[in-house]
MIDOSE-1310 file (N, C-alpha, C; in nm, 2 decimals, decimal comma, always signed):
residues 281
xxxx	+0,08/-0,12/+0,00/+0,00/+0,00/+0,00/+0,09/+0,12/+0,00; +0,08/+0,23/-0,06/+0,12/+0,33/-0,09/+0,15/+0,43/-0,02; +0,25/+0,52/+0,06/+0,31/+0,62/+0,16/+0,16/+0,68/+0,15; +0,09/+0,72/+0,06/-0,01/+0,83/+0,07/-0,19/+0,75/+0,13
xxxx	-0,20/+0,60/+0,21/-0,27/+0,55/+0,27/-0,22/+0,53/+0,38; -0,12/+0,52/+0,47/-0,03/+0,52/+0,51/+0,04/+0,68/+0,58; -0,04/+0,80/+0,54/+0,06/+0,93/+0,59/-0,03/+0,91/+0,75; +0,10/+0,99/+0,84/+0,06/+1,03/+0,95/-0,03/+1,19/+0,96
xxxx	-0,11/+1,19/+1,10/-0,19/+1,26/+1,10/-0,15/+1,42/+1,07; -0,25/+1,48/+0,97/-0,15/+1,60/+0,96/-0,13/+1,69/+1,10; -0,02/+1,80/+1,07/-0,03/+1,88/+1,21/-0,05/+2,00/+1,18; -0,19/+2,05/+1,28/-0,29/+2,14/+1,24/-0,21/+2,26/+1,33
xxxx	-0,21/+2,37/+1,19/-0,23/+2,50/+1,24/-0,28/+2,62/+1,25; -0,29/+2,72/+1,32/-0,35/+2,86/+1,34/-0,29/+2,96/+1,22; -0,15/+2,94/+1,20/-0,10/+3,02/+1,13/-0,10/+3,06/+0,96; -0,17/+2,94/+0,90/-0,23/+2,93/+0,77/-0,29/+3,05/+0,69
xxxx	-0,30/+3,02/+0,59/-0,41/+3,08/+0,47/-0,54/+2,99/+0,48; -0,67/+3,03/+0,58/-0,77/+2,99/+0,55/-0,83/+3,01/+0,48; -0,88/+2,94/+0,36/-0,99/+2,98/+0,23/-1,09/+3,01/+0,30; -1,18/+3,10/+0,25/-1,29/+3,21/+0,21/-1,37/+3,09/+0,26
xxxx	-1,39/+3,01/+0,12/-1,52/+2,91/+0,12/-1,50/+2,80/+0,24; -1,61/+2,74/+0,31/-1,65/+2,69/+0,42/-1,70/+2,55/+0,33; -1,79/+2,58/+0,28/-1,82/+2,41/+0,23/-1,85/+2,50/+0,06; -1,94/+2,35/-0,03/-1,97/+2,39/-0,16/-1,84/+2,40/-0,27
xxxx	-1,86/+2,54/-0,35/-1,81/+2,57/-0,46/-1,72/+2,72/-0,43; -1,58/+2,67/-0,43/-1,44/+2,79/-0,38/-1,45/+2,90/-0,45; -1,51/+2,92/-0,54/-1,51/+3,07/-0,58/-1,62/+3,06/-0,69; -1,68/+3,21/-0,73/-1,76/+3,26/-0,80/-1,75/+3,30/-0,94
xxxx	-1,63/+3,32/-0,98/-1,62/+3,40/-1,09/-1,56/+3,28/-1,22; -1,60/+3,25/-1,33/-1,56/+3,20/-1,39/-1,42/+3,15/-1,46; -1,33/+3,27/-1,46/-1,17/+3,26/-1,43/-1,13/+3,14/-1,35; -1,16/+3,15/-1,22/-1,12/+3,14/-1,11/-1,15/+2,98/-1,14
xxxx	-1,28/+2,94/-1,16/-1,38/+2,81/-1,15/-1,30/+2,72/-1,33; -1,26/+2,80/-1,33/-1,17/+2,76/-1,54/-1,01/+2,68/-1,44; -0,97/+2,74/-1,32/-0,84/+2,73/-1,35/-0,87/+2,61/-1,23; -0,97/+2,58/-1,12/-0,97/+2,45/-1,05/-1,01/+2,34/-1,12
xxxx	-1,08/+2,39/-1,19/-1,11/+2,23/-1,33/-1,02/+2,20/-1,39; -0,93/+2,30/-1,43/-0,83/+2,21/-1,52/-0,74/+2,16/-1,37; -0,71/+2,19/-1,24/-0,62/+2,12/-1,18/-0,72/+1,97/-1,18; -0,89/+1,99/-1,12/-0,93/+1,88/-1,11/-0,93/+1,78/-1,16
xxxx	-0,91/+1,79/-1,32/-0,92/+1,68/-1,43/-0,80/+1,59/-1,43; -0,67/+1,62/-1,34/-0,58/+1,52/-1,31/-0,58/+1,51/-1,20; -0,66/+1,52/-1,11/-0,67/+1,46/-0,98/-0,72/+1,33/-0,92; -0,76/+1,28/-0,83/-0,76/+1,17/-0,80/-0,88/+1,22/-0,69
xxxx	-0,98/+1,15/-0,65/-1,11/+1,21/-0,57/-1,05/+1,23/-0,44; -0,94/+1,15/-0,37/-0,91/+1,12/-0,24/-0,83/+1,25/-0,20; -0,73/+1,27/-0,30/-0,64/+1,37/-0,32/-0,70/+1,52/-0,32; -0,76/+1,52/-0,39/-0,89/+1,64/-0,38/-0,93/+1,67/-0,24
xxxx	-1,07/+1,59/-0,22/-1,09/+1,59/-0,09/-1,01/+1,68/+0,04; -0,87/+1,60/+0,03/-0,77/+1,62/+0,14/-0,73/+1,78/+0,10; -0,70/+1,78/-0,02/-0,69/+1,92/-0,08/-0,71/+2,03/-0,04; -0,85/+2,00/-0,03/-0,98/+2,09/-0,01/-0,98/+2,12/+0,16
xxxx	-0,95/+2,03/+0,19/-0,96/+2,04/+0,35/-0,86/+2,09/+0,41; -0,73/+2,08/+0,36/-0,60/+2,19/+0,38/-0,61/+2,29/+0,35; -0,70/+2,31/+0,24/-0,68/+2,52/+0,24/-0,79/+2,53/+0,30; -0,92/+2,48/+0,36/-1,02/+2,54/+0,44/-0,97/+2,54/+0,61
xxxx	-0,87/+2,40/+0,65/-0,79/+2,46/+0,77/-0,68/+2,51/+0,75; -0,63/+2,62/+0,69/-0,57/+2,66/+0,68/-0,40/+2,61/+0,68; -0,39/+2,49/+0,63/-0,27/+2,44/+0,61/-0,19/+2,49/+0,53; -0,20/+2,59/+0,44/-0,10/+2,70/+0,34/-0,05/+2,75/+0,44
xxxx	+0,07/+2,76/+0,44/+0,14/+2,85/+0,51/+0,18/+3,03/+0,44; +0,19/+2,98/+0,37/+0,26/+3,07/+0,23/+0,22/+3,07/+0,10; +0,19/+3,18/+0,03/+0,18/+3,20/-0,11/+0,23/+3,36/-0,12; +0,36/+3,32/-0,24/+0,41/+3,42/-0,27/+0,44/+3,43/-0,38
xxxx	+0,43/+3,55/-0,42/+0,39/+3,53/-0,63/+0,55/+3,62/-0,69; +0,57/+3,56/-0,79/+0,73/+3,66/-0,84/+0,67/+3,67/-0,99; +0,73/+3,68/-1,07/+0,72/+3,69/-1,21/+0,68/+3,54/-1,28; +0,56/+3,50/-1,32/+0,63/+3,37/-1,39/+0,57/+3,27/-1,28
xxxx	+0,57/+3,32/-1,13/+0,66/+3,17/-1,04/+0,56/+3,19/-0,95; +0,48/+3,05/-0,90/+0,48/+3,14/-0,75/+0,54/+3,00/-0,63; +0,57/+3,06/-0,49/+0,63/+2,95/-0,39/+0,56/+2,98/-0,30; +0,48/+2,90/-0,24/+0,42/+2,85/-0,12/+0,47/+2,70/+0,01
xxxx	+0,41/+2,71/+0,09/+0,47/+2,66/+0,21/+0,33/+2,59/+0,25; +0,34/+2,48/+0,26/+0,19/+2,34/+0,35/+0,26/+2,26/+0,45; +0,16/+2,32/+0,55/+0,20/+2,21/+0,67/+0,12/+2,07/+0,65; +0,20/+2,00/+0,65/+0,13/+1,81/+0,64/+0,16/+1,72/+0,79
xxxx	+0,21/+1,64/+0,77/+0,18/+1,53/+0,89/+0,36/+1,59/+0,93; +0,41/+1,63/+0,86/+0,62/+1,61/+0,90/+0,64/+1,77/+0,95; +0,71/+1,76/+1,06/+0,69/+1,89/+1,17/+0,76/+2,01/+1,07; +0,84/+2,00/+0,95/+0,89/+2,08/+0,84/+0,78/+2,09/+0,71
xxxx	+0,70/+2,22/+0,72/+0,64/+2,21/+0,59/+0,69/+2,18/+0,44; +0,61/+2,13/+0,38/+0,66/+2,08/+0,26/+0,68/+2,23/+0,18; +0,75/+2,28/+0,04/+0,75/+2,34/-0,02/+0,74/+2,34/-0,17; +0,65/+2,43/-0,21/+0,55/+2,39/-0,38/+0,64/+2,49/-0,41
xxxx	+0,64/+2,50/-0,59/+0,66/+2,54/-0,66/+0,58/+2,57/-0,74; +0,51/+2,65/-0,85/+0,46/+2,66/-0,96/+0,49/+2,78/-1,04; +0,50/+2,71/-1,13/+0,61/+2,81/-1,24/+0,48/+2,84/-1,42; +0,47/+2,93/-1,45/+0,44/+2,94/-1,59/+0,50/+3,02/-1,64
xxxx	+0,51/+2,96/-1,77/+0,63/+3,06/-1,85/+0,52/+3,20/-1,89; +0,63/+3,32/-1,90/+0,59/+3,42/-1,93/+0,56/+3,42/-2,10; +0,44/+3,49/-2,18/+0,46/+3,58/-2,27/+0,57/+3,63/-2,30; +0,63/+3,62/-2,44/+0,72/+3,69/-2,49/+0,65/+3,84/-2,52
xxxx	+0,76/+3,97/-2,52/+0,72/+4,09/-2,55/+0,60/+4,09/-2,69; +0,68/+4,05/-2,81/+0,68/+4,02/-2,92/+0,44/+3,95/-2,92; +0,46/+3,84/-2,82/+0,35/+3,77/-2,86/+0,23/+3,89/-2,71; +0,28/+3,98/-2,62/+0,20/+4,07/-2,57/+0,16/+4,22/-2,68
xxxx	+0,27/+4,19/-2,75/+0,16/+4,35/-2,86/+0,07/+4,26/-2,93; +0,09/+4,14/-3,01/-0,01/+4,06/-3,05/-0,14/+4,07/-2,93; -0,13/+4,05/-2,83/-0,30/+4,02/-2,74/-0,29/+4,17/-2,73; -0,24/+4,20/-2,71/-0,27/+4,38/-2,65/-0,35/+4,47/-2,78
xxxx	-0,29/+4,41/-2,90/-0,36/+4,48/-2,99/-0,51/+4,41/-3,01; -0,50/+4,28/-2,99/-0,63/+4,20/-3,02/-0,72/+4,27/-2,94; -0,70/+4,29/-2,84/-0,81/+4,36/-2,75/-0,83/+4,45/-2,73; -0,78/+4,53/-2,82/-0,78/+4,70/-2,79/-0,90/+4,72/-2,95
xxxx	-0,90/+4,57/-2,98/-0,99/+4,59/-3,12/-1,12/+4,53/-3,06; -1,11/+4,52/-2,93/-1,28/+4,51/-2,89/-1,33/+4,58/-2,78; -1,38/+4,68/-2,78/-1,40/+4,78/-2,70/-1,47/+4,73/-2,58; -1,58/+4,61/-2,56/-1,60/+4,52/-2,46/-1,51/+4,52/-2,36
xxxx	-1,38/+4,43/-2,44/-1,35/+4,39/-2,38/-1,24/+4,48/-2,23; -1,25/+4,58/-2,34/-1,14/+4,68/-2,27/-1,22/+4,77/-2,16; -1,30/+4,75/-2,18/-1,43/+4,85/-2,09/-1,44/+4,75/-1,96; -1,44/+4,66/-1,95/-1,45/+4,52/-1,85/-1,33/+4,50/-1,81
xxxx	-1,18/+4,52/-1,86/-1,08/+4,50/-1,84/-1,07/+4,64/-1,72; -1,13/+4,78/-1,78/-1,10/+4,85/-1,69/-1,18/+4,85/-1,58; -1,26/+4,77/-1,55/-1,35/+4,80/-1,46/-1,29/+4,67/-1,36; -1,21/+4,60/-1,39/-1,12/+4,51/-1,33/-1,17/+4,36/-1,33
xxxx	-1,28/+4,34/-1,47/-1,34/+4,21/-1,45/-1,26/+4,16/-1,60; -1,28/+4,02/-1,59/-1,21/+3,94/-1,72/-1,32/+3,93/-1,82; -1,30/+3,95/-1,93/-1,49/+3,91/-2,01/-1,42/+3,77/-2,06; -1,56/+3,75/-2,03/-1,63/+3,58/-2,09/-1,53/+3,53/-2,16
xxxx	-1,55/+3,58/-2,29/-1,46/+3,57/-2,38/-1,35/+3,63/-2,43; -1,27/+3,64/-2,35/-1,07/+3,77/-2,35/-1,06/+3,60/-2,41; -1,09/+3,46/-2,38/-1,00/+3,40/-2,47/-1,00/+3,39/-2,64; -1,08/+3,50/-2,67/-1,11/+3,53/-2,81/-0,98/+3,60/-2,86
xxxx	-0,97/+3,69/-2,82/-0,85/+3,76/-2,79/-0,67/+3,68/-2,87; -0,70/+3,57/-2,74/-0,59/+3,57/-2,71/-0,58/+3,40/-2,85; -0,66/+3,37/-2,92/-0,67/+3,27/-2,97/-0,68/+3,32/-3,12; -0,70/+3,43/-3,08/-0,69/+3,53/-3,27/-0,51/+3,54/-3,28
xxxx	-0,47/+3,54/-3,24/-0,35/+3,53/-3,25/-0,26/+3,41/-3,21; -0,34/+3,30/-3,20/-0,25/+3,19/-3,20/-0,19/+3,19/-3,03; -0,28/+3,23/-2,92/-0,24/+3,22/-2,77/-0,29/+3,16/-2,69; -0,24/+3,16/-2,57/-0,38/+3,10/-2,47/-0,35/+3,17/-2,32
xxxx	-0,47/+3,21/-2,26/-0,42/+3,28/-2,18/-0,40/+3,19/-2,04; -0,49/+3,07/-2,06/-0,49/+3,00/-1,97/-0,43/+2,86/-1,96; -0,32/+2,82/-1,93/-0,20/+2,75/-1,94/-0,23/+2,57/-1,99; -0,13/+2,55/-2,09/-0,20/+2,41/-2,11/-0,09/+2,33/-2,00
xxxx	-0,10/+2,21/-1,99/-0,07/+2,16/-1,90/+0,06/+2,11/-1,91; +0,17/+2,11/-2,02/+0,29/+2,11/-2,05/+0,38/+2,23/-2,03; +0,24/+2,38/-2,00/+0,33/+2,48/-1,99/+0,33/+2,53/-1,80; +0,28/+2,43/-1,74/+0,24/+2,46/-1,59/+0,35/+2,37/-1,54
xxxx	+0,49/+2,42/-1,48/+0,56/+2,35/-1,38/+0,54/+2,37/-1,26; +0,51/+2,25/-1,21/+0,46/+2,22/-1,08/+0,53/+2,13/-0,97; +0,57/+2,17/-0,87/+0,63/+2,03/-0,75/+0,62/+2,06/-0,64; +0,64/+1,97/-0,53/+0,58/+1,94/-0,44/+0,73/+1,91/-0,39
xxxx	+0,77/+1,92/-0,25/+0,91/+1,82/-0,23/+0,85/+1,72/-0,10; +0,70/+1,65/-0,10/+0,64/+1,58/-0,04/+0,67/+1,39/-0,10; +0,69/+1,35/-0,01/+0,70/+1,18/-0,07/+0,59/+1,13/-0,19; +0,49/+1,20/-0,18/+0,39/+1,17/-0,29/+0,44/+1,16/-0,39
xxxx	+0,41/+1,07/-0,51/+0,48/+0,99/-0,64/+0,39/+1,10/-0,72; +0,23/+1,13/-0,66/+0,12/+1,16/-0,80/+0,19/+1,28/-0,86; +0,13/+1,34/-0,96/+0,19/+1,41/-1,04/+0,10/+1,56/-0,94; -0,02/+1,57/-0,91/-0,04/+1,65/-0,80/-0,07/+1,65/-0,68
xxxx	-0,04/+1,63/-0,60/-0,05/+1,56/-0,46/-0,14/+1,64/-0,32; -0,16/+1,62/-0,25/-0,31/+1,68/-0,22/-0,27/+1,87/-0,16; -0,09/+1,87/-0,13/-0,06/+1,97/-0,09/-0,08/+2,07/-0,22; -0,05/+2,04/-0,32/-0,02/+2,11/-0,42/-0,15/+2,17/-0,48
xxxx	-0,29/+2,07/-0,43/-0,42/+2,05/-0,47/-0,47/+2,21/-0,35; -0,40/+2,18/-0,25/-0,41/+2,27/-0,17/-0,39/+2,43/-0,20; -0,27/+2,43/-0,26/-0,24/+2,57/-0,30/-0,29/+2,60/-0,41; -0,36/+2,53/-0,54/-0,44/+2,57/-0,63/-0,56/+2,63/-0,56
xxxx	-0,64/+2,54/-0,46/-0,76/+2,60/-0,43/-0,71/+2,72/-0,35; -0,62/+2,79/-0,30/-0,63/+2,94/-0,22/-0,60/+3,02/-0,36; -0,48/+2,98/-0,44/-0,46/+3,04/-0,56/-0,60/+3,07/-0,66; -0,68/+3,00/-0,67/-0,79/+3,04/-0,72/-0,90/+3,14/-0,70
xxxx	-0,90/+3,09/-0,52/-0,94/+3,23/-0,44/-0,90/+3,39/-0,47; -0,77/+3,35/-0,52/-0,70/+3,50/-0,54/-0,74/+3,53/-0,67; -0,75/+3,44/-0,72/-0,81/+3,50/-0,86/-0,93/+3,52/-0,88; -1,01/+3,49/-0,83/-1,15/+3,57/-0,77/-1,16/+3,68/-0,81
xxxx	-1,04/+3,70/-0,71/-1,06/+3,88/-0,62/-0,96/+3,93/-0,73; -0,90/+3,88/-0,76/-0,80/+3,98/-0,84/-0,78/+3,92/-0,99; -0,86/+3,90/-1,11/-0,80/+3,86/-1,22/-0,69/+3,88/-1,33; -0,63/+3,97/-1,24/-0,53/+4,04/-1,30/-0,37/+3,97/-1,26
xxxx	-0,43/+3,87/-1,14/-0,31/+3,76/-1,11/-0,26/+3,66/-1,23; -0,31/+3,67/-1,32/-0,35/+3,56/-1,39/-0,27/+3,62/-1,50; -0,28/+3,77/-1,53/-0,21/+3,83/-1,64/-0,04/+3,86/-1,57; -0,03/+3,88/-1,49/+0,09/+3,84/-1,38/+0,16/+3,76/-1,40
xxxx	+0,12/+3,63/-1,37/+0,19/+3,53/-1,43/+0,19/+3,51/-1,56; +0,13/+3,58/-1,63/+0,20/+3,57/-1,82/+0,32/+3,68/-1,83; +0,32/+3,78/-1,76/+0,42/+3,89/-1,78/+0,38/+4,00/-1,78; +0,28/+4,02/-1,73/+0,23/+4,18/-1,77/+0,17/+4,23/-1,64
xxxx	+0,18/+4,32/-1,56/+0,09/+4,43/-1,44/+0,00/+4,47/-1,53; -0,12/+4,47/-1,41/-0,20/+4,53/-1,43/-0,22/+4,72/-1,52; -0,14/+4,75/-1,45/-0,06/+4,88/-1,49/-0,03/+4,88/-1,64; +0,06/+4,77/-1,67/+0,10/+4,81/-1,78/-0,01/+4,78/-1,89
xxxx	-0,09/+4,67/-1,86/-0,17/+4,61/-1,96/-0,31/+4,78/-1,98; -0,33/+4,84/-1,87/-0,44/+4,90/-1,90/-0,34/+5,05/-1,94; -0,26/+5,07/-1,92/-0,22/+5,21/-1,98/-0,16/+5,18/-2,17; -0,15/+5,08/-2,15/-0,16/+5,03/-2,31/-0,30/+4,98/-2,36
xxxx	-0,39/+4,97/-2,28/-0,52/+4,93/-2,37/-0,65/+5,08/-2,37; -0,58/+5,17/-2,22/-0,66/+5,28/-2,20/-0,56/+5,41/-2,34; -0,45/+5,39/-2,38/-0,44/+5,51/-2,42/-0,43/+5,48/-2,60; -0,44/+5,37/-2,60/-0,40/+5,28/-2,77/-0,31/+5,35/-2,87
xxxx	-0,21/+5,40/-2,78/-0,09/+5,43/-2,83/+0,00/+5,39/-2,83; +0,10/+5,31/-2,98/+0,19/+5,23/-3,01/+0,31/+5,30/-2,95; +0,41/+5,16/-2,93/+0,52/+5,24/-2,85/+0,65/+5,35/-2,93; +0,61/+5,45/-2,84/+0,69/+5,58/-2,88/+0,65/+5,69/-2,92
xxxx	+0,48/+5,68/-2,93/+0,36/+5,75/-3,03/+0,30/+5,83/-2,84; +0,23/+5,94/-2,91/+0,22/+6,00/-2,78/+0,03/+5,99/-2,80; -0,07/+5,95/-2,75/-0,19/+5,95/-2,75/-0,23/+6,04/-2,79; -0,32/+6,10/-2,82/-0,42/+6,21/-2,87/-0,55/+6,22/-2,82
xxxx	-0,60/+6,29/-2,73/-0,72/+6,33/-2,70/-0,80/+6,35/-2,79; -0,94/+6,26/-2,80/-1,01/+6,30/-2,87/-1,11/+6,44/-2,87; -1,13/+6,51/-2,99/-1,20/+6,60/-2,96/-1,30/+6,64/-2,86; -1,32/+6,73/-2,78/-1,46/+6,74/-2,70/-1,55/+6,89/-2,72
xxxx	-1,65/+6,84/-2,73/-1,77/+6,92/-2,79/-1,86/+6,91/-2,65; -1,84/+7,09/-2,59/-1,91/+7,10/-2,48/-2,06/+7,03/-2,53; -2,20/+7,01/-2,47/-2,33/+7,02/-2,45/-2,35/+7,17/-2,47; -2,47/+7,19/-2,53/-2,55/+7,34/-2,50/-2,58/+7,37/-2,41
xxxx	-2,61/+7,44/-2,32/-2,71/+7,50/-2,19/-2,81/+7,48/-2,16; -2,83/+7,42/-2,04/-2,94/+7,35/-2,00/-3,06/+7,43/-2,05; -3,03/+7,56/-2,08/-3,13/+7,69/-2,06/-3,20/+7,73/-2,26; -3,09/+7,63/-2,31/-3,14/+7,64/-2,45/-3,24/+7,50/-2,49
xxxx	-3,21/+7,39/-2,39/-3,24/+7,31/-2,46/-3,39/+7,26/-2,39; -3,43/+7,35/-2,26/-3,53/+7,30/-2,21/-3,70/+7,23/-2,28; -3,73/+7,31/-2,34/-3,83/+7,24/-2,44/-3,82/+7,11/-2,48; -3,69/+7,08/-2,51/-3,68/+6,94/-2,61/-3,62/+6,87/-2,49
xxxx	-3,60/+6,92/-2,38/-3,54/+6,78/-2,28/-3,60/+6,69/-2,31; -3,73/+6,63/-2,31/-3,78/+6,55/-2,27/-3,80/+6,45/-2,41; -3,77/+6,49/-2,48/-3,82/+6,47/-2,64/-3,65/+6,37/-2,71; -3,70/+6,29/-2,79/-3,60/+6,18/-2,85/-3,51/+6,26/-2,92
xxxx	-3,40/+6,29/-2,91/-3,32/+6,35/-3,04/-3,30/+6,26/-3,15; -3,28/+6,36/-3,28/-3,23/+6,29/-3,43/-3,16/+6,19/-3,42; -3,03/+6,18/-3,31/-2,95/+6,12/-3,34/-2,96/+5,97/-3,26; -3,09/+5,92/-3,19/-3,17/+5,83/-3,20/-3,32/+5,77/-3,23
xxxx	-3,37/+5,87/-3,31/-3,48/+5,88/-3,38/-3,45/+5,70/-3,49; -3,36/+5,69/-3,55/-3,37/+5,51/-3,62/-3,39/+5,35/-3,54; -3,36/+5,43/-3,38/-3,43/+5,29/-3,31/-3,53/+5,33/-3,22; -3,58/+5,17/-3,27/-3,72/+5,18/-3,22/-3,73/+5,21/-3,03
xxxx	-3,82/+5,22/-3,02/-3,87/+5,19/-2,91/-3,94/+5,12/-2,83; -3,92/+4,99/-2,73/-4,06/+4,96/-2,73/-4,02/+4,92/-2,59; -4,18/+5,00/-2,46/-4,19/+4,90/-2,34/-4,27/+4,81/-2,34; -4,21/+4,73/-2,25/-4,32/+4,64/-2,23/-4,35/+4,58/-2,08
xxxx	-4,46/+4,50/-2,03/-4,47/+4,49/-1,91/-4,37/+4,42/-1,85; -4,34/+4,41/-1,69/-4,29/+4,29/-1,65/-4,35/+4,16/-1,62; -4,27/+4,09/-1,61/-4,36/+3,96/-1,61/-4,42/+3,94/-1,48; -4,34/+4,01/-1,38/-4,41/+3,99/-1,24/-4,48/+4,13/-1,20
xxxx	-4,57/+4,16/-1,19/-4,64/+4,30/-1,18/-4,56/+4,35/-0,99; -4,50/+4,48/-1,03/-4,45/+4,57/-0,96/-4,34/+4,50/-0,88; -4,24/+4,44/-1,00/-4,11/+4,35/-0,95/-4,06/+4,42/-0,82; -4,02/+4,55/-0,82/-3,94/+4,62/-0,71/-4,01/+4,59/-0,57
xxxx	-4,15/+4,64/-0,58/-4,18/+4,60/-0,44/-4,17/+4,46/-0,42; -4,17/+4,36/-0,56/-4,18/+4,23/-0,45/-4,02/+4,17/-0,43; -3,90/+4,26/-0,46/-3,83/+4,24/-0,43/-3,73/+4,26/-0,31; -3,85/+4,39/-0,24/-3,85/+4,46/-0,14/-3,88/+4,42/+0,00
xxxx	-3,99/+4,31/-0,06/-4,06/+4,32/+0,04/-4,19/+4,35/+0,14; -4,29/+4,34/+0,16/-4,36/+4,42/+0,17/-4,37/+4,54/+0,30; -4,40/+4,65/+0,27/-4,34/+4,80/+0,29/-4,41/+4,79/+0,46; -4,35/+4,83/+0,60/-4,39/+4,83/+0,68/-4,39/+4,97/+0,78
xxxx	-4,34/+5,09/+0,65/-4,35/+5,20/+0,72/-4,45/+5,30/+0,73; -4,58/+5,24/+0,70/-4,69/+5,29/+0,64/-4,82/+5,21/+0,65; -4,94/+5,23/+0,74/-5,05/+5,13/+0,72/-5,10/+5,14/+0,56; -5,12/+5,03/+0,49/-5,14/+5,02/+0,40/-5,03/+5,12/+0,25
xxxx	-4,90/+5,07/+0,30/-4,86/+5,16/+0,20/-4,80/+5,13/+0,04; -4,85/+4,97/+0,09/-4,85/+4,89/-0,08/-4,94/+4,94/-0,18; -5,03/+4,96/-0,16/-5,19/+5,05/-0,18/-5,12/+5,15/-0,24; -5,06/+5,27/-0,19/-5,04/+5,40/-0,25/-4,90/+5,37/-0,32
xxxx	-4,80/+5,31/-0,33/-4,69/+5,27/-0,39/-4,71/+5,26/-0,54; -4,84/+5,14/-0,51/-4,87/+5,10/-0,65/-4,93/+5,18/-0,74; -5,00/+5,30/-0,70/-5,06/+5,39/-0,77/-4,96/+5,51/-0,78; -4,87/+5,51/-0,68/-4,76/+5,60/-0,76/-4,68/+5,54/-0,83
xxxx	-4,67/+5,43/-0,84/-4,54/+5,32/-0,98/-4,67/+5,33/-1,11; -4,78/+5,33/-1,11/-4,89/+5,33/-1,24/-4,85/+5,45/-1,30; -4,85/+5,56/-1,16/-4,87/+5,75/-1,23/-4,77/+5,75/-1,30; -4,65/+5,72/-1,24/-4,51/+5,68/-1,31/-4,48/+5,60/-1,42
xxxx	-4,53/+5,53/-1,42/-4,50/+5,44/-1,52/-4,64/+5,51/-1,65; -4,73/+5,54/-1,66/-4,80/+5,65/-1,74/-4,71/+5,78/-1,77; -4,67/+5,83/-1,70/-4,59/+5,92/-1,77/-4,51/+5,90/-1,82; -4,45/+5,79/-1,82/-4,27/+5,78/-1,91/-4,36/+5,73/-1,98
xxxx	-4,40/+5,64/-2,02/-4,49/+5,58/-2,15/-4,54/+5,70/-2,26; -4,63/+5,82/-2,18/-4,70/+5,95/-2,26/-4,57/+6,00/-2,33; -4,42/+6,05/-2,19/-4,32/+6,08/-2,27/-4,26/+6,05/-2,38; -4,22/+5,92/-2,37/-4,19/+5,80/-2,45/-4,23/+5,80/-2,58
xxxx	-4,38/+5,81/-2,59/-4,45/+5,80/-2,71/-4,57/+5,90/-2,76; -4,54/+5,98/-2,68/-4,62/+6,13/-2,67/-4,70/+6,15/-2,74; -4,80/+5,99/-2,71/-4,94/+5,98/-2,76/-5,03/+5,85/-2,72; -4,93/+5,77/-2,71/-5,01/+5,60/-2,68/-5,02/+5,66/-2,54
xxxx	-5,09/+5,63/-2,45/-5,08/+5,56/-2,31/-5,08/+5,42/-2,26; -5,06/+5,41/-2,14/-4,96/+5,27/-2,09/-5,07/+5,15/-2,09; -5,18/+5,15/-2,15/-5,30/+5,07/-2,14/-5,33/+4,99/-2,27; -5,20/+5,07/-2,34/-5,16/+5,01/-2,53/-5,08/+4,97/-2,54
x	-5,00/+4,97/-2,43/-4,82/+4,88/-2,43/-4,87/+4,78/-2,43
């Protein structure tokens, strides 16, 4: 039977990285939920398990990220924690103006990039040019200096699940380990100016005065007069209050709510279509 049926009891500490998650599913964001599936798909259920149960008692000692690399520290059953490695090779300069430019040709994507989320699809991106952003499994150096033979061993399984955590919160760890700060990737996607070229402000055309244009506030301008318009009901009549709750600052104040969300909702409609009323939507 095998050292890893056979390990002694681990030794539990206070001083760890406790994961966020308590039971269920370790993180929310699809990134994050992309990069424990690919650890999962060569795991082993037992190995997992144990995994999972090291970064929720906080058996990481350490995670610490460099360029490329990161090194972490798990306490197991041997009074010297074991020490991981994981390594991904960086992006060449050469193949980051390739993604840099890919994305700067989808304004999505770069609007989401600045708002500090990853979109759905950035691996469009990075696949228009022949890349991947998310590491195939030949390009992930990984070790453990634990007796375990498997190729991921439950410590290592360990520090993926906190590592994923971090990529949660931060998806910009991810572009980190290709070669690039956050910094550098958004002042090249915020100013899309090639290197040595100085950006250009695009023109700005004050607004008129509030005091010229009062009449027509209310009214569609030309410059969306080609799309249509259309409301329509909700499917659950007066969603907000029933999402609210029902109102307890007021005897009976569901009653008058509803007749001020009608008056309201009649007027944007009149506005809207400055002729139907909301009894024709």
């Amino acid at each position: 039977m095998s050292w890893y049926y056979n390990a002694k009891p681990t030794i539990e500490t206070d001083e760890g990285i406790k994961a966020k998650s308590k039971r269920g599913d370790f993180v929310k964001n699809w990134w994050a939920t992309r990069w424990i599936a690919a650890m999962e798909r060569v795991m082993d259920r037992g190995r997992l398990q144990r995994g999972r149960s090291y970064a929720r008692k906080g058996q990481v000692l350490s995670l610490e990220e460099s360029k490329g690399k990161l090194n972490a520290k798990v306490q197991g059953s041997r009074r010297t924690p074991y020490k991981i490695t994981i390594e991904l090779a960086p992006l060449s300069e050469r193949d980051w103006e390739k993604v840099l430019t890919a994305l700067a040709e989808r304004p999505y994507f770069v609007a989401q990039l600045l708002a500090g989320e990853m979109p759905q699809e950035i691996e469009e991106a990075f696949q228009a040019v022949r890349l991947d952003l998310f590491p195939a499994k030949w390009e992930l150096k990984q070790s453990c200096n634990c007796p375990d033979s498997a190729s991921v061993c439950k410590h290592l399984a360990a520090v993926h699940y906190i590592l994923a955590e971090r990529f949660d919160e931060d998806p910009f760890l991810l572009f980190r380990l290709r070669g690039k700060t956050q910094d550098e990737i958004l002042a090249a996607l915020g100013t899309g100016a090639a290197e040595g070229e100085t950006a250009v402000a695009p023109e700005y055309t004050p607004a008129p005065p509030l005091s010229e244009s009062l009449a027509a506030f209310w009214q569609i301008g030309p410059q969306v007069e080609p799309y249509a318009v259309r409301i329509a009901a909700p499917d659950v009549p007066y969603p907000l209050l029933e999402r609210l709750g029902e109102p307890d600052f007021l005897p009976d104040a569901r009653r008058w709510l509803v007749k001020a969300y009608d008056t309201v909702t009649e007027t944007a409609v009149q506005i809207a279509y400055q002729s139907e009323s909301a009894e024709n939507i």
